[in-house]
N, C-alpha and C positions, 0 to 999 in steps of 0.2 A: 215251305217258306211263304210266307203271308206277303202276294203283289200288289194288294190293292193299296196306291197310294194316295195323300190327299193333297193339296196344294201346297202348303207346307212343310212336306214332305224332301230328308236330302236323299242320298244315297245312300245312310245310313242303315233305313229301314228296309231295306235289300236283305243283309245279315240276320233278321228276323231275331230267333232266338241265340243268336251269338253274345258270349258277355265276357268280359274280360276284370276278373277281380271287383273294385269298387267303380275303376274308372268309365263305365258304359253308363251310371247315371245324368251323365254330364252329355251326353253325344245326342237329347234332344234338343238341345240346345245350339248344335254344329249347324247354324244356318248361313245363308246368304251375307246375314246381319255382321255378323260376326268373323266371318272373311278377313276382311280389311286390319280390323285389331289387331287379329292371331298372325297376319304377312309384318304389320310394323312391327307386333314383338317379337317376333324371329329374328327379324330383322336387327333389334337394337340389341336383343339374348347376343346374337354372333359377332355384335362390335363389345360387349362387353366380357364375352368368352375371349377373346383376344387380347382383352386389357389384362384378364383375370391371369392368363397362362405367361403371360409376357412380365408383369409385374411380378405375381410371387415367384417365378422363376427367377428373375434378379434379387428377390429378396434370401431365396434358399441358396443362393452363389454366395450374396454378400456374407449371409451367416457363417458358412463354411469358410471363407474366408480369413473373416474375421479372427483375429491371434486366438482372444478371451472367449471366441464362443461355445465351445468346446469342454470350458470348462465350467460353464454358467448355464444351471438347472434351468432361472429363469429365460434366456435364451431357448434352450432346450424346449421351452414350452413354446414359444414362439414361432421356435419352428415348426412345431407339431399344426400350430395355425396356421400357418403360412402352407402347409401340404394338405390340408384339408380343403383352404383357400383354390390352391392348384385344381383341386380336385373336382371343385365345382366349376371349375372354368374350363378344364380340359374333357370332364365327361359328362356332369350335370346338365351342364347347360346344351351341349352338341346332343345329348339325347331330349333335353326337352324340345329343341328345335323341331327335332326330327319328327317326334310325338305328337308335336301341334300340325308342322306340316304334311302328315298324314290325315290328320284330321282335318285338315282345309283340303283335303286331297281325295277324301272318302276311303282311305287305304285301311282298309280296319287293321287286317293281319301286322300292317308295320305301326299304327296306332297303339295295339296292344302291346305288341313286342319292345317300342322302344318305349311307352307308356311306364310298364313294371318295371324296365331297365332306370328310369326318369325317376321314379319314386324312391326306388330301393336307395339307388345311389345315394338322390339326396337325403335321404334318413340318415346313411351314415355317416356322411359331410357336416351335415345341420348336427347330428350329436356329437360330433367330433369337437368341432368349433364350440358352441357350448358346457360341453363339458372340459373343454381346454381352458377356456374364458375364467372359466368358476373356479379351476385348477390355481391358473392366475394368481386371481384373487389370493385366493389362502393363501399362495408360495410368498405374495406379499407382505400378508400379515404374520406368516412367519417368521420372515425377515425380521420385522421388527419386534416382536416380542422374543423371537430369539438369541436375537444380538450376531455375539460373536461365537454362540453355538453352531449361528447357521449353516455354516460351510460345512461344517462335522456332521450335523443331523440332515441337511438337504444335500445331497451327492448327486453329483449326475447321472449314478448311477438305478440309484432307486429315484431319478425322476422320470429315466429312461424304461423302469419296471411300471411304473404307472402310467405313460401314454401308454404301454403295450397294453395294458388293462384295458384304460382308456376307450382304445382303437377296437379291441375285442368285444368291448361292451356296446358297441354300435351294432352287435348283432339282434340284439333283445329287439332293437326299435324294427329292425325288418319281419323278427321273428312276430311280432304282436302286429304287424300291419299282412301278415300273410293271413294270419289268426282269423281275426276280426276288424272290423272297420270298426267298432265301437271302443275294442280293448285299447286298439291304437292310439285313439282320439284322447281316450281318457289316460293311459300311460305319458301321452307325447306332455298332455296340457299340464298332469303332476311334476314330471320332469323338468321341463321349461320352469315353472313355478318355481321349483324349489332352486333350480339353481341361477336363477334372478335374484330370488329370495337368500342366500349363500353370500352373492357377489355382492347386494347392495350394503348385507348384514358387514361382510367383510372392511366395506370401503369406508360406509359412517363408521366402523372403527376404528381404522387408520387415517382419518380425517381429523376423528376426535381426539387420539393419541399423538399426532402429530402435532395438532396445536397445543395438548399441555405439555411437549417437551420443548416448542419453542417460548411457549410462556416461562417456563421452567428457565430456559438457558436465558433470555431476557431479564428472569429475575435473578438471578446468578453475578449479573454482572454489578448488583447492589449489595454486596456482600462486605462484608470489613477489609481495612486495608490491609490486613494480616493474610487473609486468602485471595485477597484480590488478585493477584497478578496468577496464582495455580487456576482460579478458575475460567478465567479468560483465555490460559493458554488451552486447557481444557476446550474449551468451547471456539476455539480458533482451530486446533486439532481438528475436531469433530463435525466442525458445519461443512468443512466440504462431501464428506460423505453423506451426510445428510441431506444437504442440495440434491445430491445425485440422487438418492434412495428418493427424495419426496417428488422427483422427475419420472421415476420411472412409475409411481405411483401412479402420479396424473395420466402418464401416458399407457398405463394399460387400463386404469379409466376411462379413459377415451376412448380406448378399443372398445372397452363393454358398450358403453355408449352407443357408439357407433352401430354395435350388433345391435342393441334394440330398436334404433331409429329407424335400421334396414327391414326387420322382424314386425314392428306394430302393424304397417300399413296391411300385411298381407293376413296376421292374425287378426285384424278388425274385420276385413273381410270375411273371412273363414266363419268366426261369428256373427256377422251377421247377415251371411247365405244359409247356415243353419237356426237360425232363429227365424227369419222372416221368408225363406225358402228362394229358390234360382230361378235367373231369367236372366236373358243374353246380356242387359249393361251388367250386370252384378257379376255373371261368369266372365267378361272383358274386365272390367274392375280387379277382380282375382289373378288376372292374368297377367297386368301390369305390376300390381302389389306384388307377385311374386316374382318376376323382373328386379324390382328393386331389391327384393331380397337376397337375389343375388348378384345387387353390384355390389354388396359388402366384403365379396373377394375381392372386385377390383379397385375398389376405396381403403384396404388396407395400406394397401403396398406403399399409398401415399400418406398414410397414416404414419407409416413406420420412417420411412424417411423423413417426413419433418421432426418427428420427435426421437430420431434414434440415431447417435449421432455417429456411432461406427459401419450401421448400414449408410448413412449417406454417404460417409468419405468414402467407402468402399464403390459403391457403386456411382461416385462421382469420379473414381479414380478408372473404372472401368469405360465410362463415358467418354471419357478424355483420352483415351487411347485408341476409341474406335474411331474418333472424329480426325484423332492428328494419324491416325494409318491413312483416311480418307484425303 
């Protein structure tokens, strides 16, 4: 093992030829400089793992709770979010803490170990949530093009068969990152693409179909006196369902939304550490960007409550109970 060090030199180069998968590229960079970064993001990782366990565990109570949710596929997808959600909070982020504060620590052995445990996890979290999202999406546009088929052709039970896919298919992303770091890269960036590309395709259509059926019902109400009064009852019938139906739109909208908002900062970086190559503000830069990435667990949960209106009573009802036992 190679002693000779130079001033710049951490503890690192003690381990000489040790390497752990891709992640030893990054560990010339584990200097002095970078200390400070990697103690505040642990730091705000572990108030945010807190938010993240705490919040979708009241959202996975309220679901269950809930009378209808049981029986509502789109629910059923929610929840599949909301435990992926958990999942980043409860193991993702406890192991990347760990990961980094080895590496402020020079502990390679626990560096490496909870490093591949940090990755894996989050491969299957990050496609879980994604591929739920884009699920979403269509169960949406389903809806609406299906009408009153929907109930009969969307069951909870073949929505319950496809998270299991779903969840299964989160193997691929670990399988191709054990593979190669290049297979990985290029798998992860196709995937992510396409199912942006899916969810946005999905949404401009239920955007554009929503406003020519409220044009539609608008123009309806100009009809001869002869059908006037059938198509007003019609269209008095039917708008409250549809207020709800273009509510939950917006609001799994938002969610997407949301996912990419959390997603850009840490893909921007990513390219461009590979395009213009690493150096400690750009690896701290990465380190924050991915931070944010995962407070998208803990921003749902508040997501869901402002716009959902049986998880808020629910877990308004549960609030109030713990406050008047107090």
């Amino acid at each position: 093992m190679n002693t000779s060090l130079n001033a710049e030199s951490t503890e690192w180069t003690r381990h000489g030829n040790l390497s752990c998968y891709y992640l030893t590229r990054f560990l010339v960079y584990s200097q002095d400089a970078l200390k400070l970064p990697f103690i505040l993001n642990c730091v705000l990782n572990a108030v945010l793992s807190v938010t993240a366990i705490v919040g979708n565990s009241a959202i996975l109570w309220a679901l269950t709770k809930s009378s209808s949710t049981l029986r509502s596929p789109s629910k059923a997808l929610l929840f599949s979010l909301a435990m992926s959600d958990l999942g980043v909070g409860a193991l993702v982020q406890p192991l990347y803490i760990t990961y980094k504060a080895a590496e402020v620590n020079d502990n390679f052995r626990m560096f490496c170990v909870a490093g591949i445990g940090f990755h894996l996890s989050a491969n299957v979290f990050s496609a879980v949530s994604f591929l739920t999202v884009t699920a979403i999406a269509i169960d949406r546009l389903l809806a609406l093009h299906l009408k009153k088929g929907y109930n009969a052709a969307i069951s909870l039970r073949r929505v319950a068969i496809l998270l299991l896919l779903l969840w299964s298919a989160t193997s691929l992303w670990v399988i191709a990152w054990i593979m190669s770091i290049k297979i990985y890269q290029i798998f992860n960036i196709a995937s992510v693409f396409v199912c942006l590309l899916i969810c946005a395709s999905a949404y401009v259509t239920l955007q554009t179909r929503l406003r020519m059926l409220q044009n539609s019902m608008i123009a309806s109400r100009f009809q001869t006196q002869d059908t006037e009064s059938q198509v007003i009852f019609h269209v008095k019938e039917n708008t409250p369902h549809l207020q709800l139906y273009r509510r939950s739109v917006v609001t799994m909208f938002y969610i997407y939304i949301l996912l990419i908002l959390c997603y850009v900062p840490y893909l921007s970086m990513f390219i461009v550490i590979e395009v213009t190559g690493r150096d400690s503000v750009k690896i701290a830069c990465l380190s924050f960007a991915m931070t944010v990435l995962f407070a998208n667990a803990s921003l749902n949960p508040f997501l869901y409550c402002w716009r959902i209106q049986e998880i808020r009573r629910e877990i308004s009802k549960a609030a109030k109970n713990i406050f008047c036992r107090k």
